[in-house]
C-alpha positions in Angstrom: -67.1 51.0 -44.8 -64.4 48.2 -46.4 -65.0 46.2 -43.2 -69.3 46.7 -43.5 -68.8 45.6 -47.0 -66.6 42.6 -45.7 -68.9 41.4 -43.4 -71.6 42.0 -45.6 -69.6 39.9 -48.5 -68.7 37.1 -46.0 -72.9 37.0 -44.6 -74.2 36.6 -48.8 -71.4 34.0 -49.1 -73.1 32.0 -46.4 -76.2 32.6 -47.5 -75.8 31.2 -51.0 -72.8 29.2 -50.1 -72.3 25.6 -50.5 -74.1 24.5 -46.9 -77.4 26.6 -47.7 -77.5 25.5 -51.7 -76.9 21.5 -50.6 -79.7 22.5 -47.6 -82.4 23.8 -50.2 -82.0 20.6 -53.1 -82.1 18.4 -49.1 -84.8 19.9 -48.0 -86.6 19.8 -51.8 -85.2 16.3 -52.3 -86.9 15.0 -49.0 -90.3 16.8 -49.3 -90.5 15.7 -53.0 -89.8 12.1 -51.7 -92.2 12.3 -49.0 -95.0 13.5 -50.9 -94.7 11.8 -54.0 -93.3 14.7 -56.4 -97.1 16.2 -55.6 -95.5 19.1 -57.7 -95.8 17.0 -60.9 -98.1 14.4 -60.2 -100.7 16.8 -59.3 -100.0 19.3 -62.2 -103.0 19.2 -63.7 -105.0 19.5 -60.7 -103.4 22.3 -59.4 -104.7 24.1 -62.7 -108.2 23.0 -62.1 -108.3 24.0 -58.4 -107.1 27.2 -59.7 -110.9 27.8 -61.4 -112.8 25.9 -58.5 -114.5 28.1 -56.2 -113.3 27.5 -52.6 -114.9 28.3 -49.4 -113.6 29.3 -45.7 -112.3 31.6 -43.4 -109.2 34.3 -45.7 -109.2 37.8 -47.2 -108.5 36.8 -50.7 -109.5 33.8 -53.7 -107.0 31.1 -53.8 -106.2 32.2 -57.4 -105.2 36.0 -56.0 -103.1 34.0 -53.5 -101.3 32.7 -56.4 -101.2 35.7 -58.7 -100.0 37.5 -55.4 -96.9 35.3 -54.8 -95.9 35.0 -58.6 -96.3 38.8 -58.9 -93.5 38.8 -56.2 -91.0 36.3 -58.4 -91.7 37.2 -62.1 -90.1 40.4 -62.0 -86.5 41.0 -62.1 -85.6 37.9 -61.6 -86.9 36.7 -64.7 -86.1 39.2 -66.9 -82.3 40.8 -65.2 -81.7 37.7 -63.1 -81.5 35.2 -65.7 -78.6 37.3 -67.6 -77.2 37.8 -64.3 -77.0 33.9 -64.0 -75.7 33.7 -67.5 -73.2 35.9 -67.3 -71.9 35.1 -64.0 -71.8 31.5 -64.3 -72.3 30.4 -68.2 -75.5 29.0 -69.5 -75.3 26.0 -67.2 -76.5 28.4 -64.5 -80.0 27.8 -66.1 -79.8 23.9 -65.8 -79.7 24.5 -61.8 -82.1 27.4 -62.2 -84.3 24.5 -63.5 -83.5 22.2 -60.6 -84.3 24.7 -58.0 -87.5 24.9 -59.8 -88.4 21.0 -60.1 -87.3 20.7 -56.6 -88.8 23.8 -55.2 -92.4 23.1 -56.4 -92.5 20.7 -53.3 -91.1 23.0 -51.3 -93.4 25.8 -52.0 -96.3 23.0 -51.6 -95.2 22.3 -47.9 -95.1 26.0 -47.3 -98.3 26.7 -48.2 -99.2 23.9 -45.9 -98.3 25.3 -43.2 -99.2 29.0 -43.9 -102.6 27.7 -43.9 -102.6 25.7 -40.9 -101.1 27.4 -38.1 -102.2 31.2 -39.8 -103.6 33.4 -37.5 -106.2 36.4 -37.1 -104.8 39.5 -36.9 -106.1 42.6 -34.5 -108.0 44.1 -38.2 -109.4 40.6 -38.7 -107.0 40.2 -41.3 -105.3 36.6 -41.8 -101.3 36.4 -40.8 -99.5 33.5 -42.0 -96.1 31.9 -42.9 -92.5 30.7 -41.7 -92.5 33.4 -39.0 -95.8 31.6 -37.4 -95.0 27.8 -38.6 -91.6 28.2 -37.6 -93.2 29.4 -33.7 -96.4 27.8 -33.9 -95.7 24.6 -35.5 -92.8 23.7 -33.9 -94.0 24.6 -30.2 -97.2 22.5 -31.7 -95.0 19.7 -32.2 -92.0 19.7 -30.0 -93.3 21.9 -27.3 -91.3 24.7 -25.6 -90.2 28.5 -27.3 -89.8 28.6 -30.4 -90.7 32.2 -31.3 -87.2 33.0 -31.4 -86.8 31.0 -35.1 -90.6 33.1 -36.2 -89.0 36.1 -35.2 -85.4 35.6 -36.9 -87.5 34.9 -39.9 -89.5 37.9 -39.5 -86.4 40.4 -39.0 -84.6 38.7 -42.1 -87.5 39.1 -44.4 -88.5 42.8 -43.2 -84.9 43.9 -43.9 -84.6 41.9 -47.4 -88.2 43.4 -48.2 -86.4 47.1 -48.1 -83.7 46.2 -50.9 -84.8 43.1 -53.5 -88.8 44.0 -52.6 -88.4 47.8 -52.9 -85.7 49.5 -53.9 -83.5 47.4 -56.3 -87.1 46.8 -58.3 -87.5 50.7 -58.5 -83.7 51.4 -59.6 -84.2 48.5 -62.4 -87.3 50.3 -63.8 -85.4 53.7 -63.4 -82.8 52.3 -65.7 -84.6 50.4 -67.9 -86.6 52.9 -69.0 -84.4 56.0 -69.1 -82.1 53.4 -71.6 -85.3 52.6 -73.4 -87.4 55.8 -73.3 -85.0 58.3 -72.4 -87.2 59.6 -69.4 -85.4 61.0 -66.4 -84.7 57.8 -63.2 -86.2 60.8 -60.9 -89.7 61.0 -63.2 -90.1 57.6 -63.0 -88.9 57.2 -59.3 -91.9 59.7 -58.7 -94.4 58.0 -60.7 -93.4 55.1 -59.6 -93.6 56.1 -55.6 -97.7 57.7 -56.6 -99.0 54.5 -58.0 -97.2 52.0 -55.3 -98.8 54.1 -52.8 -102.4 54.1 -54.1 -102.0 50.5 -53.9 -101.1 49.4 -51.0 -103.2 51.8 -48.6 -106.0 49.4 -49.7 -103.8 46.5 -48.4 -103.7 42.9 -49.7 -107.3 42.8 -51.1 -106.2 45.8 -53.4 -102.9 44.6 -53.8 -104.1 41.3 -55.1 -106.5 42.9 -57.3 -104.1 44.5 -58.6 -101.7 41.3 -59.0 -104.3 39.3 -60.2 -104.9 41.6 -63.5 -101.4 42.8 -63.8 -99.3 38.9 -63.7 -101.0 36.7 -66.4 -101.5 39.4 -68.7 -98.0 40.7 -68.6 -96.9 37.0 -68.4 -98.6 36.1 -72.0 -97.2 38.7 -73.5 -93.9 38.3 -72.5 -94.3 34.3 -73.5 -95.7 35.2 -76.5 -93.2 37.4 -77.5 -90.6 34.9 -76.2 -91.8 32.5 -78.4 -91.9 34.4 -81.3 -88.1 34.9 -81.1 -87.4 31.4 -80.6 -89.5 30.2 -83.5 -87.3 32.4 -86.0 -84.4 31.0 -84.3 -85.2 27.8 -84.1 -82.2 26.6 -85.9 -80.4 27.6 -82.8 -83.0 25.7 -80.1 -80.6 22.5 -80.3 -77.4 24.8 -80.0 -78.6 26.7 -76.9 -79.7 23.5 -74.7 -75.9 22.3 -75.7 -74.5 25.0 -73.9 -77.0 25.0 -71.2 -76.3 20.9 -70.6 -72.8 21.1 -71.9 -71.8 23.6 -68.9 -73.9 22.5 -66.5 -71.0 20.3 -65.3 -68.0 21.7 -66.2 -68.2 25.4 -65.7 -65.7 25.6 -68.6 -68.0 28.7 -70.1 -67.0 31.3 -67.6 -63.6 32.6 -68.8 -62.0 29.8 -66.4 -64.3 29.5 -63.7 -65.1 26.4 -61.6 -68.8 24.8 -61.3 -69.2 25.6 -58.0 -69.8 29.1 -60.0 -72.2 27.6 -62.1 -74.3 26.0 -59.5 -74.1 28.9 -56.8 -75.1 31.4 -59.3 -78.1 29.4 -60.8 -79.2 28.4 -56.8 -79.0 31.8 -56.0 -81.0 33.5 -59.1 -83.2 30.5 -59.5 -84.3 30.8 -55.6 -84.3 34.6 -56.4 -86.9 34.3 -59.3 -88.8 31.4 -57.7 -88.6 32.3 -53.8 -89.0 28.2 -53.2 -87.4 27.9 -49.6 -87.5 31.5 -49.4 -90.5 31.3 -47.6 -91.8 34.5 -48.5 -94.6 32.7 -51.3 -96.3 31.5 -48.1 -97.4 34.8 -46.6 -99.9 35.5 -49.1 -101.0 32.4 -49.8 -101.9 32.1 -45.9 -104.6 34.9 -46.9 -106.1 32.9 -49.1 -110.1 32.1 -48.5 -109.8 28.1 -47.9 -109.9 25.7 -44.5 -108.1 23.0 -46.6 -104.8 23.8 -46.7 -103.4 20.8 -49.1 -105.3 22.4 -51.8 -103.5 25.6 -51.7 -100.5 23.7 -51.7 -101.5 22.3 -54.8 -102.3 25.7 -56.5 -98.6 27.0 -54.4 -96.7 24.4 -56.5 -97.3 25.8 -59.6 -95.6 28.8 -58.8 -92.1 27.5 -59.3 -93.2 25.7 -62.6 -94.9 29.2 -63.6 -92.4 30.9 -62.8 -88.7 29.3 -63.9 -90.0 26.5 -66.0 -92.1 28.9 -68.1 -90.8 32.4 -68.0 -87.5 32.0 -67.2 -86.6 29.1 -69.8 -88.0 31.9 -72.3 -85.5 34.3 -71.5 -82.6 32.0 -71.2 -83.4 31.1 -74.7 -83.9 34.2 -76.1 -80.5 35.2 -74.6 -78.8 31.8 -76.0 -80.2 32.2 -79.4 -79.2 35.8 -80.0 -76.5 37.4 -81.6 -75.1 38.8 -78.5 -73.8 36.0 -76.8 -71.8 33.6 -78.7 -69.1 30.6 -77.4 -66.5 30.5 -79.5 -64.1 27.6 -78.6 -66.6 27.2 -75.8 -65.5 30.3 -74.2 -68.4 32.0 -73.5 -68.6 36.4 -75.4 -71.0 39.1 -74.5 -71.3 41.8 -76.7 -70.0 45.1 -75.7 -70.1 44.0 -72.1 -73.7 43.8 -71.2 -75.2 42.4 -68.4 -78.7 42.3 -66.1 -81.9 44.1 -67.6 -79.4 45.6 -70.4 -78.3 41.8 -72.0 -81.7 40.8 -71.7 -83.2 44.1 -73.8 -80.5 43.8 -76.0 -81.1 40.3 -76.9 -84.7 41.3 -77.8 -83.9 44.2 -79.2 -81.5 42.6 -81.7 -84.2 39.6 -82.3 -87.7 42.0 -82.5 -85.9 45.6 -83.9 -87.8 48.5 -82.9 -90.5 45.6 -80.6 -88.7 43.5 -78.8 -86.7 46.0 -76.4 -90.4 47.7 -75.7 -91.2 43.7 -74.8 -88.6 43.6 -72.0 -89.2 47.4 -70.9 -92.7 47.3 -69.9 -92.8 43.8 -68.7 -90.0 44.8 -66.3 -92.2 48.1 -65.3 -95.1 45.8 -64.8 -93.3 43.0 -63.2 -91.6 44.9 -61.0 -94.7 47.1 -60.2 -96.5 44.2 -58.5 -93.2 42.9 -57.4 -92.8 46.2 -55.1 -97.0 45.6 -54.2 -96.5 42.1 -52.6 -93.1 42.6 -51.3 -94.7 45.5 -49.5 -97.0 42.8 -48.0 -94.6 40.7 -46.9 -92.4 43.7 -45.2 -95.5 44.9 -43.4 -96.7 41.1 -42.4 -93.3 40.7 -41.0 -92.9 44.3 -39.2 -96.4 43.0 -37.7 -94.8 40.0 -36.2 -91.8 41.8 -34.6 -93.2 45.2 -33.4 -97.5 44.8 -33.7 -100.2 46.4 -35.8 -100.2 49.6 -34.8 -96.0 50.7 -35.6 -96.7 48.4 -39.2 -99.2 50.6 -40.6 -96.6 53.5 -40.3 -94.7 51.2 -42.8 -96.1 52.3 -46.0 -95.5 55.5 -46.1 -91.6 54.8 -45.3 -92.0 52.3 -48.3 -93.3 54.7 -50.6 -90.5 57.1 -50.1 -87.8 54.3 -50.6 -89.6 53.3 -53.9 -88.1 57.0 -55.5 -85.0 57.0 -53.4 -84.5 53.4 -54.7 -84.9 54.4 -58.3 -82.3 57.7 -58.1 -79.7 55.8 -55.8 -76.6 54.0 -57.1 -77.4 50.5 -55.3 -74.8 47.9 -55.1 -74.6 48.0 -51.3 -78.1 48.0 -50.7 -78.4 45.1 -53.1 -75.5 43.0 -51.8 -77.1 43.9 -48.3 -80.4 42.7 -49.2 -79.0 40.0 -51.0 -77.2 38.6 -48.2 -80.4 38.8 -45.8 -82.6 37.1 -48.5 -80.8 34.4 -48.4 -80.4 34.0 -44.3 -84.6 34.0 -45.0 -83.5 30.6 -45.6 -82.4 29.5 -43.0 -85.0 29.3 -40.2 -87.5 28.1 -43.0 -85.5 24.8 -43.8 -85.5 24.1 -40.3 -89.1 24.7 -39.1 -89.9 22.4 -43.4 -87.9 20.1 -42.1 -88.8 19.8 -38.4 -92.9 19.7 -39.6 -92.4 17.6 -42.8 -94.5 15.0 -41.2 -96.9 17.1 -40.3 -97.0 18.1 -43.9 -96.8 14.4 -45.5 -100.1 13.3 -42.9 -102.3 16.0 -44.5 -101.7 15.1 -48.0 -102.3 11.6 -47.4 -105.5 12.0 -45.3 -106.6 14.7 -48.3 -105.7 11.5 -51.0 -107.6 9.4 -49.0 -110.6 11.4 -49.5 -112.9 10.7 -52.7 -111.8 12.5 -55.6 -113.5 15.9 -56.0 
């Protein structure tokens, strides 16, 4: 087991080592060059396309598209992943959470891109999209030759991370943040848990973006909301908090000692976590979406990372950084009573909202990491479609309901650091086939530009 664990170590060390981390601020870097930060210059647009009815061929409204991806990255990533950052690598972690973020809004606009454009019908009439068909597709499109070797090393990759950080780490964090909370057994809620994932997803995506599309922006208001609350009462301590977060960003002094490679590899890493920008796993749903235009649900796609780490995550760094639990004397960073994850993050609202704000983190994390376990199913299945067909994928949801409970009663740090490891290698084949079809993606935004203005 000590040499699994090694390997396992030495795989996540690649995949969130220095060569992928400089690979995903290239490739963002280059597609935000190359299409004119459309991330930001767009902004406002996206929001209005977001209420614009669009026509064509898809299963699903271009909003549910992007309710469907974001129900996928606010979840734990937000909530335990931002602590996680913090306490691992000092608040500078969330200055390169925020980078990932600016840069990945490009990223995740190219993505969409190409989700849309070389999609496919499945064999249920159902569209099938993303890196594992761009990355085949596209590049045979392009360059010619075989190239379903990169679609399928994709595909294996994202069906194999879709067990632990879609399925079973989201279960174990409900589990735990509701027997701290509530005091109800992890097996109750592993059982209650496995019922209501599995009424879902036997309607497949149109029912699990129902779902996501009622479930994300109502959970995400409250959450702000409550977010905001905090930080208004503390806002003595706003100016404080974005000194530690700029102030470490470069120095890594925070961490007990620790160097800022820390600092950036751990605000990459949990930024690309809670955003999924170079992931490539945003892109499957939004290839469902009901559109023929597929800069448009670019547009709407870049919003996600904004969404996502600008807005949600920023409220729970803050939150963190103006509590009483984490404090920096002599700039050495001090958590109380050793808390980390989900637990830093309720105590911190706790201490801020007493008898409210723990309930705020609690039941956002149930909810957020309800949907997460909906579209991560999607993802898993769209994947296990590409390798192995139609037919052995539908078998998949039952085996995903039953690691939903086993998830939520298991101690998990190897199927985390597993899943970890092959969530990051997702990487990988998506930078190349982002890169290799950038132009691809910049001659469709400017042809769209050229248009007259809807």
């Amino acid at each position: 087991m000590e040499t699994v664990n090694a390997v396992i170590g030495a795989i996540g060390s690649f995949a969130w080592g220095p060569i992928m981390i400089t690979a995903l601020f290239g490739t963002g870097l280059v597609l935000s060059i190359g299409t004119r930060i459309v991330q930001y210059r767009r902004l406002g647009y996206a929001f209005k396309l977001l209420f614009k009815k669009s026509e064509g061929d898809g299963d699903i409204s271009p909003f549910a598209a992007l309710m469907t991806s974001l129900s996928a990255t606010i979840g734990t990533g937000n909530i335990a992943g931002v602590a996680t950052a913090i306490v691992a690598g000092g608040p500078g972690a969330v200055f390169w959470m925020w980078i990932t973020a600016v840069l990945g809004g490009a990223t995740k606009f190219a993505e969409a891109v190409l989700a849309i454009k070389y999609r496919v019908t499945d064999e249920a009439g159902e569209k099938s999209g993303g890196p594992m068909y761009y990355a085949s597709r596209g590049m045979e499109d392009r360059f010619g030759g075989n190239w379903k070797w990169l679609g399928g090393a994709f595909a294996i990759f994202a069906f194999i991370a879709s067990v632990g950080i879609g399925n079973m780490v989201q279960s174990n964090q409900v589990a735990q943040s509701v027997e701290q909370t509530l005091g109800i057994p992890v097996w109750i809620s592993g059982v209650i848990l496995a019922i209501l994932v599995a009424l879902v997803i036997i309607g497949g995506i149109k029912s699990i973006a129902s779902v996501a599309e009622r479930i994300v922006p109502v959970m995400a208001v409250i959450y702000v909301i409550g977010s905001l609350v905090i930080i208004a009462v503390n806002y003595d301590a706003i100016g404080q908090a974005f000194g530690w977060i700029f102030g470490n960003a470069f120095s890594g002094k925070a961490v007990g000692g620790g160097l800022l490679g820390t600092v950036i590899r751990y605000g990459v890493a949990r930024g690309v976590f809670s955003n999924e920008a170079g992931l490539g796993s945003a892109p499957i749903a939004h290839a469902a979406s009901r559109t023929n235009d597929p800069v448009r649900q670019g547009i709407i796609a870049s919003l996600g990372s904004f969404l996502d780490t600008i807005v949600v995550c920023t409220m729970t760094a803050l939150v963190i950084l103006t509590s009483r639990v984490l404090t920096m004397p002599g700039g050495v960073m001090e958590i109380a009573s050793g808390l980390d994850g989900s637990q830093l993050t309720t105590a911190a609202y706790g201490a801020q909202l007493p008898g409210f704000g723990n309930f705020i983190v609690t039941f956002g994390l149930i909810f957020f990491a309800f949907s997460t376990m909906l579209t991560w199913y999607f993802y898993g299945f769209k994947s296990l479609e590409y390798i192995a067909g139609r037919r052995v994928a539908e078998y998949y949801k039952w085996v995903w309901v039953i690691l939903v409970f086993v998830g939520s009663v298991s101690t998990l740090e190897f199927v985390f650091s597993f899943s970890d490891a092959f969530n990051g290698l997702m990487i990988l084949p998506n930078l190349i086939a982002l890169v290799a079809l950038s132009g691809v993606v910049f001659k469709a935004l400017k042809e769209y530009e050229q248009k007259p203005a809807e």
